[in-house]
FIZABA-595914 format. One line per 4 residues: number of its first residue (from 1); for each residue x, y, z of C-alpha. Coordinates in steps of 0.1 Angstrom, whole numbers, plus 5000, padded with zeros to 4 digits. Each point is the difference from the previous one (the first is absolute). Layout:
N
NUM = X,Y,Z  ...
REM end
This chain:
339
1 = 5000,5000,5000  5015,5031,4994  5015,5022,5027  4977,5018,5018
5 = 5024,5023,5019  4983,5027,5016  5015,5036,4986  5021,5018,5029
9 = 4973,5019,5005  4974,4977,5019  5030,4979,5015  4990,5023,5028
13 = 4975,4987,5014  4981,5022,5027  5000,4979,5033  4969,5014,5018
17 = 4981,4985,4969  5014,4969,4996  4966,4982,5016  4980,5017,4966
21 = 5031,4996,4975  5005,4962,5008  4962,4992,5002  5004,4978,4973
25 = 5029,4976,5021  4991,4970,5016  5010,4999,5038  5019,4972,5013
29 = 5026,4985,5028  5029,4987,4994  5000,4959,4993  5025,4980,4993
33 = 5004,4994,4961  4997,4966,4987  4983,4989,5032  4967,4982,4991
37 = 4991,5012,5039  5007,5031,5003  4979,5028,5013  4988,5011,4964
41 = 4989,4968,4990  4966,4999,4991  4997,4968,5024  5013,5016,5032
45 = 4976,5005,5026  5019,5029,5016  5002,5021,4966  4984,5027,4991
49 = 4991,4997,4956  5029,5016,4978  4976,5012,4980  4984,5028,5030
53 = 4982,5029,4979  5014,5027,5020  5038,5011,5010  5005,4992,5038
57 = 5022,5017,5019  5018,4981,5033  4993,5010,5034  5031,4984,5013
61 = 5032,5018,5001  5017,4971,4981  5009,5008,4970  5000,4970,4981
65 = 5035,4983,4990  4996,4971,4972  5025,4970,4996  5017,5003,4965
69 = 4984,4977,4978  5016,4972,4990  4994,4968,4971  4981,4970,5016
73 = 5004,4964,4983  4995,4996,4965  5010,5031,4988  5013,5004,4966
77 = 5034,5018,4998  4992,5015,5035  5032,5026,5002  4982,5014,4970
81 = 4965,5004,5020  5024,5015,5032  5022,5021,4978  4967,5022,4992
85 = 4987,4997,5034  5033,5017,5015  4994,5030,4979  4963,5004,5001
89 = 5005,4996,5041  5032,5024,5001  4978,5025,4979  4965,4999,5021
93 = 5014,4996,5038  5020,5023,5018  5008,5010,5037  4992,5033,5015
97 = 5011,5030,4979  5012,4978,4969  4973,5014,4972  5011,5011,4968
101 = 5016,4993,4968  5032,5006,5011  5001,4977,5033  4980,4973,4978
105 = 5029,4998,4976  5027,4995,5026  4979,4970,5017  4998,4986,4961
109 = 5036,5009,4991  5007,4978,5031  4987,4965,4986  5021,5009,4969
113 = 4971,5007,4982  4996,5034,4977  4993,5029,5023  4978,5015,4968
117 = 4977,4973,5008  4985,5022,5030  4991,5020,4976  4972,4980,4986
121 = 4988,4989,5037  4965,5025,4991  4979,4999,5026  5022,4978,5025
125 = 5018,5032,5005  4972,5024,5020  5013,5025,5022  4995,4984,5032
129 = 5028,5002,5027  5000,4959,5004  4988,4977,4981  4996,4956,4999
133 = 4994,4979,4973  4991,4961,5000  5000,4981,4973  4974,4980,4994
137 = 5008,4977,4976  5020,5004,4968  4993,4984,4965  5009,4993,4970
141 = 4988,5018,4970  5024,4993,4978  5031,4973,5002  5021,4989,4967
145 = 5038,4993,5003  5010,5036,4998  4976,5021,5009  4969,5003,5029
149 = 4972,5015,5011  4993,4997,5040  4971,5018,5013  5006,5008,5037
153 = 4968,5002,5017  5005,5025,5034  4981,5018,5029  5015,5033,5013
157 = 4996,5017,5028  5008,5036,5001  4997,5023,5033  4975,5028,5004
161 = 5005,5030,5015  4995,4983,5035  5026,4973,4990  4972,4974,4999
165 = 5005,4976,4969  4974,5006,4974  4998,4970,4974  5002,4997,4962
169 = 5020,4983,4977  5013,4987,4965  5007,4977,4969  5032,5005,4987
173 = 5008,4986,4967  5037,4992,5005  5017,4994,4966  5037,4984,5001
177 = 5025,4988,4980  5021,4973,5001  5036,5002,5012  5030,4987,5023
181 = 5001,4998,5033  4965,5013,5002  4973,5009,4975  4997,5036,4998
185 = 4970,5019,5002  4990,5024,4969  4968,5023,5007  4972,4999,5023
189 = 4970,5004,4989  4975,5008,5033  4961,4996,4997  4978,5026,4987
193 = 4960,4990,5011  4986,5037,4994  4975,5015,5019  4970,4981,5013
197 = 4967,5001,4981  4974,5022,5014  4974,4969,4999  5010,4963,4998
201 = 4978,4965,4988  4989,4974,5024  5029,4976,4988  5027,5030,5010
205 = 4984,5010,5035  4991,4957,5006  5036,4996,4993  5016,5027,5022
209 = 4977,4984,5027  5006,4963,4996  5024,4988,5028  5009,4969,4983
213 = 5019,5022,4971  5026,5019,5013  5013,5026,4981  5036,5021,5004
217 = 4997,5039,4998  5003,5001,4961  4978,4978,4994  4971,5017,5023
221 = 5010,5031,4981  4995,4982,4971  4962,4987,5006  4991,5036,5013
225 = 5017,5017,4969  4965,4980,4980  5025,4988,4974  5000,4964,5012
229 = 4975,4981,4974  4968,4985,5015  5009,4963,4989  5030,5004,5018
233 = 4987,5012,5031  4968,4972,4998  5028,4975,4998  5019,5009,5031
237 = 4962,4998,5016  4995,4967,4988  5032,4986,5009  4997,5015,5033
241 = 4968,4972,5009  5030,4977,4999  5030,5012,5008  5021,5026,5024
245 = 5020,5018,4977  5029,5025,4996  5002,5023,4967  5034,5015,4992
249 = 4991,5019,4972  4970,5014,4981  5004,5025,4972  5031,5027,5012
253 = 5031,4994,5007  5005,4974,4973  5018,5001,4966  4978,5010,4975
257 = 5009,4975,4971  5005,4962,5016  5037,5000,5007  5024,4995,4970
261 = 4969,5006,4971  4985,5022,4988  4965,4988,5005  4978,5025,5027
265 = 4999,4984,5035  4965,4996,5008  5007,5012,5034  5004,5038,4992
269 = 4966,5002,4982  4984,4989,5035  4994,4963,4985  5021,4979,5019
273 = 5012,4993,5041  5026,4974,5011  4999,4982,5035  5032,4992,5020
277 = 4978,4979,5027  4974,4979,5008  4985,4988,5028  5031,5016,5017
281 = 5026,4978,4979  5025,5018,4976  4995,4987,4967  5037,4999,4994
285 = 5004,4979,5035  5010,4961,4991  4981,4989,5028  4967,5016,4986
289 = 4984,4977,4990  4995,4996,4959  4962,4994,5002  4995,5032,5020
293 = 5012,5017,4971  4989,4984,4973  4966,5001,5013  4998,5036,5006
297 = 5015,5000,4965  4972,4982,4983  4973,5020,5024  5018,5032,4982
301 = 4992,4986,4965  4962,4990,5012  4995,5032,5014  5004,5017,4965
305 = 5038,5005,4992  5013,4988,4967  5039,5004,5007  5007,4979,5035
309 = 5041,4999,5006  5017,4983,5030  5029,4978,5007  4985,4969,4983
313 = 4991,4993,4970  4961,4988,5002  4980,4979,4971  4967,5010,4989
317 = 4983,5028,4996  4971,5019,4980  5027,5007,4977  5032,4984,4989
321 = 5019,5030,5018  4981,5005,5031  5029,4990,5024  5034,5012,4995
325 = 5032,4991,5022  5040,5021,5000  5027,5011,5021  4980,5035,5006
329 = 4971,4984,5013  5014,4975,5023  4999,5019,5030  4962,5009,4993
333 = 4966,4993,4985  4989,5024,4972  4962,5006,4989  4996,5026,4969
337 = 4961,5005,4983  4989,5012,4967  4987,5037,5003
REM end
């Protein structure tokens, strides 16, 4: 997707309105990624939905403090995966008085990464005087032997003028290139939802209510923009009768044409969602087991998608192609629809 850096200009952003200007952020607390029980799984009893309708600030002092993210099992090439990470979480979390550009590109320049990189962090870089950042999960979107796309799924927390954490957060499309010791990473491409509609359908505002779908900031954003389709959103609905499940990505903060074509990602046009957990098991995890996700798979092409990846193979199908299987989609189950 292409960069959606803010212009210097609104990199600014006013603190004593961050509850308005983040409206469209899911809240959150920190979890530990990859965990099929942590607190933002849709099946723990002590969590509160990722997918709240309102920004929540924290009546504790705390201010949250995130482990790093690291690869679980199963993951493909995972230094690629935690060489985007690094810079995504060197760009969006800093200690008291470390905001700015300037102090983002030292903390990049110090994982020998470009320091121009900060550049492109967009709205990771508000003007807050602390800031955290946990990363949800990160994903491919694109992997070929010398070249990836990994979308880094992330909750912020910035402080207010009280120094109470306010909550928001990201996609980052994290594009690298292949190289020695270490891939290196090339551009960041952040999410851009939009603004949220004035008015949105019954499957938009079913969805945003549905604690069995949980949904990371962008992807909220996303269903309030009104750009996700309808058959799109009635699938996630239907699904949900079923299944627990954790989106990664909906229409921003994903490449535009599927990774190394140049055919239009369904996912921009607000026709597509991929799902990095079920039931509270990674699909990438070894020990989840393959039915779980083949099943969900096969619910995704009943409840109306006609492009159903995932990291198998499956036979049958209303069409020869219905089910698809690569590298990219290994770590993650893919639904796109016909607008």
């Amino acid at each position: 997707m292409p960069a959606s850096s803010l212009p210097p200009g609104r990199r600014a952003l006013l603190l004593a309105g961050l509850g308005g200007a983040l409206a469209a952020c899911s809240s959150g607390r920190p979890s530990t990624p990859n965990s099929p029980s942590g607190p933002n799984s849709p099946n723990s009893p002590d969590s509160s939905p990722s997918i709240s309708t309102s920004t929540s600030t924290s009546t504790s002092s705390a201010f949250p403090a995130p482990a790093a993210w690291q690869p679980g099992p199963g993951e493909l090439q995972p230094d690629v995966k935690l060489r985007a990470v690094q810079v995504v979480e060197a760009i969006g979390g800093w200690p008291p008085g470390g905001q700015g550009v300037a102090a983002a590109r030292q903390r990049v320049a110090a994982l020998g990464a470009d320091p121009g990189l900060a550049d492109q962090g967009g709205a990771l870089l508000a003007d807050a005087p602390r800031a955290a950042l946990e990363v949800v999960y990160a994903q491919y979107g694109g992997l070929l032997a010398d070249s990836a796309s990994v979308l880094v799924v992330c909750r912020q927390w910035l402080a207010g003028p009280d120094g109470a954490p306010v909550s928001t957060g990201s996609t980052v499309d994290v594009r690298l290139s292949s190289a020695a010791p270490r891939w290196e990473v090339t551009a960041l491409h952040p999410a851009g939802p939009g603004p949220a509609a004035a008015a949105l359908g019954d499957p938009a505002t079913r969805v945003l209510a549905q604690p069995r779908i949980a949904l990371p900031p962008a992807a909220v954003a996303d269903v309030r923009s009104g750009q996700v389709h309808d058959g799109a959103l009635a699938a996630m609905l239907a699904l949900a009768g079923a299944y627990a499940f954790e989106v990664s990505v909906v229409r921003s903060g994903h490449p535009l044409l599927v990774f190394g074509t140049d055919r239009p990602s369904d996912h921009p046009q607000g026709r597509a969602f991929d799902t990095w957990r079920i039931d509270g098991r990674a699909v990438v995890d070894p020990a989840t087991p393959a039915d779980l996700v083949d099943s969900f798979m096969r619910a995704a092409a009943a409840a109306g998608s006609y492009n159903v990846g995932g990291p198998r193979l499956l036979s049958g199908g209303a069409t020869a192609n219905q089910f698809f299987s690569d590298a990219t989609h290994h770590d993650h189950v893919h639904a796109g629809f016909r607008g």
